[in-house]
N, C-alpha and C positions, 0 to 999 in steps of 0.2 A: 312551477315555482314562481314563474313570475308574475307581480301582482297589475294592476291597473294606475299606479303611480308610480310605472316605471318610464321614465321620459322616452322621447321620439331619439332612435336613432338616425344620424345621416350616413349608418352603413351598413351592410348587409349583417345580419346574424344566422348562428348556424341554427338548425333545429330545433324543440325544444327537447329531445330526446336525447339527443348528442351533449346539449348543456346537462341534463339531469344524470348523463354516466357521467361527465366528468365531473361536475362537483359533488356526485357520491362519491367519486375515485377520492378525492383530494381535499373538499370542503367542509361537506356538510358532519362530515366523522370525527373532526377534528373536537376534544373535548371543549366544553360549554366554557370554563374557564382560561382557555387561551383561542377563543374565537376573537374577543375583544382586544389582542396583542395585532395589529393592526400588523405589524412586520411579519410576524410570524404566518399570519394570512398570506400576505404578500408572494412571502418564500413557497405557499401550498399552491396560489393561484399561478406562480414562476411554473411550477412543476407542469400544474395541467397543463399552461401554454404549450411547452414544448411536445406534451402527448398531445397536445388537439394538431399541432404543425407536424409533426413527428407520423402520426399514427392515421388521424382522420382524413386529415388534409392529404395522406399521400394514397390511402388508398380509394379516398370519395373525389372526384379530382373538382366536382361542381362548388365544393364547400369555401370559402370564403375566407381566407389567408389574412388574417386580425395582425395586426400589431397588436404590439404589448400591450398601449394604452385604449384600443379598442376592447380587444379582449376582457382585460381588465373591468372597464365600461361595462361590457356584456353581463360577466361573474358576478358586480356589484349590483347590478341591476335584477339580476334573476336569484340569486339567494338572498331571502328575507332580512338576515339579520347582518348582513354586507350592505344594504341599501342607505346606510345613516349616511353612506361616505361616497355615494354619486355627485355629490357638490362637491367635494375636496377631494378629485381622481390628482387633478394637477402635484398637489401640497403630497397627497401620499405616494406619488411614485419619485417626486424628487428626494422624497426623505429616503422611502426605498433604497434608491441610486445611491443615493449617499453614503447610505451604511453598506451597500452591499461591495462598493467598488472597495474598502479598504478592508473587507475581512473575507480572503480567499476560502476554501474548502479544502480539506486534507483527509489521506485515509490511504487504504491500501488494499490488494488486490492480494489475497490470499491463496496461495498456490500447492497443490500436494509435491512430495517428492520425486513424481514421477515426470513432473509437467503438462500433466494432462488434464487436469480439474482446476479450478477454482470456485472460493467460496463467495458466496452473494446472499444479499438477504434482503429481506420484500420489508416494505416499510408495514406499520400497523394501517397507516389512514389511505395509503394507495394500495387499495386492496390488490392490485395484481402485478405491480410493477417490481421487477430484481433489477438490484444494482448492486455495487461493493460499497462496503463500510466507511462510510464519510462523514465530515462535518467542518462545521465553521469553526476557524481556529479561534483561540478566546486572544485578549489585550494581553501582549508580550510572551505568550508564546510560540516556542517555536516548531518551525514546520514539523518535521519529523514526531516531535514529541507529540503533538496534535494528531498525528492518524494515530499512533500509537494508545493516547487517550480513547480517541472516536470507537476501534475498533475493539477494544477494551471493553466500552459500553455498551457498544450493539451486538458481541456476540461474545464477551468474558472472555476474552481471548487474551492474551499477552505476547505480543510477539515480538517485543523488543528482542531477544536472542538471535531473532532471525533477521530482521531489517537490516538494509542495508541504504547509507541514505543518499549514495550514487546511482542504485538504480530506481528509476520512478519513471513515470508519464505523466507528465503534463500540460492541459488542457485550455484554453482560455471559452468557454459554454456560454454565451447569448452575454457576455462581459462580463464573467465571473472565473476565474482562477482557479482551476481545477487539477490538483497533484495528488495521486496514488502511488505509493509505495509499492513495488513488488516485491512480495517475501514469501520464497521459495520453500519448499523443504517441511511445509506441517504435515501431520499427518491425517489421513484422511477417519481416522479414526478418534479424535480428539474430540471430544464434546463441549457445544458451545452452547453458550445462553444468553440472553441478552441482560444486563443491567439494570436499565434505564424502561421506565413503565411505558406502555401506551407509543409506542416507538418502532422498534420491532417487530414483525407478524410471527414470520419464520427465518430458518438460516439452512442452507443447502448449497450441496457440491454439485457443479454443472461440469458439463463438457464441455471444455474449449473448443474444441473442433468443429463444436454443434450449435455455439453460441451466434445467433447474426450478426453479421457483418455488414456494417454504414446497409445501401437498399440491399444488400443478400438475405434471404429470408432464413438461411442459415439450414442444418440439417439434424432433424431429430428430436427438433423443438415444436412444438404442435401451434404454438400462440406466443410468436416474434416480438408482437408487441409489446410484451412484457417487458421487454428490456430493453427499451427507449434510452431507460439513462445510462446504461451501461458500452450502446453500439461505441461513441469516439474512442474506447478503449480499448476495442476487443484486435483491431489489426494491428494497433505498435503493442498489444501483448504477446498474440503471434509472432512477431517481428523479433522482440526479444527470448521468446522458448528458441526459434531458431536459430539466432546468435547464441545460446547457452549451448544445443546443442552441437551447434560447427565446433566450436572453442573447444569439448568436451573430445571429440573425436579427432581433433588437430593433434591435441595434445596426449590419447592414447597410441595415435598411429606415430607421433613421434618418439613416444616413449617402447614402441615395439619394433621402430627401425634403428634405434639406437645400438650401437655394437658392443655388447656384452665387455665390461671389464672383465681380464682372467685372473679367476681365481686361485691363488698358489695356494697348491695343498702340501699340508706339511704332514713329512713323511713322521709316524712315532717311531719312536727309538727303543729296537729291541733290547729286550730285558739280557740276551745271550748272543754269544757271538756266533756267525755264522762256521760250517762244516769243515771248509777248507778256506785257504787264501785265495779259489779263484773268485768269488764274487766280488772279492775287496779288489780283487787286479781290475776284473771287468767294471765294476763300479769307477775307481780312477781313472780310464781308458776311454770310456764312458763322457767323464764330465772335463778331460783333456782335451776331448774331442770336441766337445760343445763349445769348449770357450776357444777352443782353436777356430771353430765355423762361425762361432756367433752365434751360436743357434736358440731361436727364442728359450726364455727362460721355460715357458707352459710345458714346451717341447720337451724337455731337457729335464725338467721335472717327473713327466711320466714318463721318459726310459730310463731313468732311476729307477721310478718307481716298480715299473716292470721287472728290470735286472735283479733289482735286490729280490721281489715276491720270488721272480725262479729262480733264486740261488739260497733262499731259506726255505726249506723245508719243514716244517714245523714238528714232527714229529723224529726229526733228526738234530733238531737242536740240545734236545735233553745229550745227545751222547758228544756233544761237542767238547775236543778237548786242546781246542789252540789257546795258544796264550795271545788273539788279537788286541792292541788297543782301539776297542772301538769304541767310544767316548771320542778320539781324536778322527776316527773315520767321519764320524758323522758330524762334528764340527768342521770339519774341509767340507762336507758336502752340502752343507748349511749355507756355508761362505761361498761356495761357488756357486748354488743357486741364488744367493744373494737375497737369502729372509734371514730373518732372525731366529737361532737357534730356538726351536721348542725342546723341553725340559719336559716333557711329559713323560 
């Protein structure tokens, strides 16, 4: 790609093979109508930088470690229609600087219910690189609502239900302001699509566990590299499933050592009176006894309960013919247990 009116470097450049993946990755794909957006360049050549320092650089170790404004240099220099702006590298990266330092990026890190997936999606023009849903916040607004939009656009998603806008990680990337939302709980069944044209490639659930980690080549994933922009997030994401999960099991093991309130069961009140006067003796005898002991209420409830079931018989009650008042028994027995009479 590069022509014979590209000026003398006074620094090493990488291959010409190494330039022509990366700016197929990042440059040359970009639609013909926003090649001439000079920023928007900018943000594509930002991107390659960090897969050239990121990707090449760490596993070729001979390659040659560009600053920005070399790099830059380089990209302008070897794609044709970037070369009008090798005399003004100066003028466009302070302008760059400029606008990049005051509008951060936002977005969010999309999580199944389980904790074990999250959703990522590969840009259109970096043909192979996954990261989570982001973008540059617009003029006045605000953070939250900005991933909320981004990820709205990049994968039709709506997650405002689920955001929550104390938990995030945030990033400060080559001086740029990087805040993802963590929001828990979609399902991994939910179909997304992206929005916004020429933007998007694909959208896919990965495995946390599988995803690499800062130089971990990570486990399960065939080509690491891919998710260059994703590695500063993936250990305070970890970090945070395993705070959700401690918190989660604090609070069941405390909720299962907890001691049971007792439940007072309230005795129904039969329709007929019992056979003879012993049960009503033993019954008062009974709860004389209890409040003479003190004896838990729970207690004191089930040898009620007991005395009264063996002293009714149920098929002896039809021939009952005392004249008990028992309306009044079982209101003493109410008030010595000390609930409230049931009427049932």
């Amino acid at each position: 790609m590069a022509t014979a009116s590209t000026p003398l470097r006074h620094y090493n450049t990488p291959p010409e093979d190494i330039l022509d993946d990366i700016s197929s990755r990042f440059i040359i794909n970009v639609p013909e109508d926003e090649r001439y957006d000079i920023t928007r360049m900018m943000f594509q050549i930002e991107l390659a930088h960090w897969f050239y320092l990121d990707i090449f650089c760490d596993e070729i170790a001979s390659l040659p470690k560009l600053s920005f404004k070399n790099f830059t240099c380089t990209i302008f220099g070897h794609v044709p229609f970037l070369q009008t702006h090798l005399d003004s590298v100066e003028e466009v990266m302070e302008g760059f600087r400029n606008y990049k330092s005051n509008v951060p990026t936002y977005g969010c890190i999309i999580v199944c219910p389980e904790l074990k997936n999250c959703l990522m999606v590969q840009g259109f023009w970096a043909k192979s690189s996954w990261g989570f849903p982001k973008g540059k916040v617009n003029h006045s607004e605000e953070a939250m609502a900005c991933a909320i939009r981004e990820v709205r656009e990049e994968t039709g998603f709506d997650c405002t239900p689920y955001i929550n806008e104390k938990d995030y990680i945030e990033r400060t990337i080559r001086g740029t302001i990087v805040r993802l939302y963590i929001v828990p709980g979609v399902s991994m069944d939910e179909r997304f699509s992206p929005k916004t044209k020429n933007e998007i490639k694909d959208i896919r659930w990965f495995d946390i566990a599988a995803l690499p980690d800062s130089r971990d080549r990570g486990t399960g994933i065939p080509n690491t590299n891919q998710f260059f922009m994703a590695i500063p997030f993936v250990q305070p994401l970890r970090k945070w499933i395993a705070n959700q999960k401690r918190s989660k099991h604090k609070k069941r093991k405390t909720s299962d050592n907890k001691a049971p309130t007792p439940q007072m069961k309230i005795l129904p009140r039969p329709v007929t009176p019992p056979v003879d006067t012993k049960v009503y003796v033993d019954l008062m005898d009974l709860l004389a006894s209890a409040r003479l002991n003190e004896a838990p209420v729970m207690e004191t409830n089930i040898r009620v309960e007991n005395t009264v079931t063996k002293g009714f018989g149920t098929s002896r009650w039809l021939n009952a013919n005392l004249n008990i008042d028992w309306p009044r028994i079982w209101s003493e027995t109410y008030s010595e247990l000390g609930i409230k009479e049931n009427h049932c």
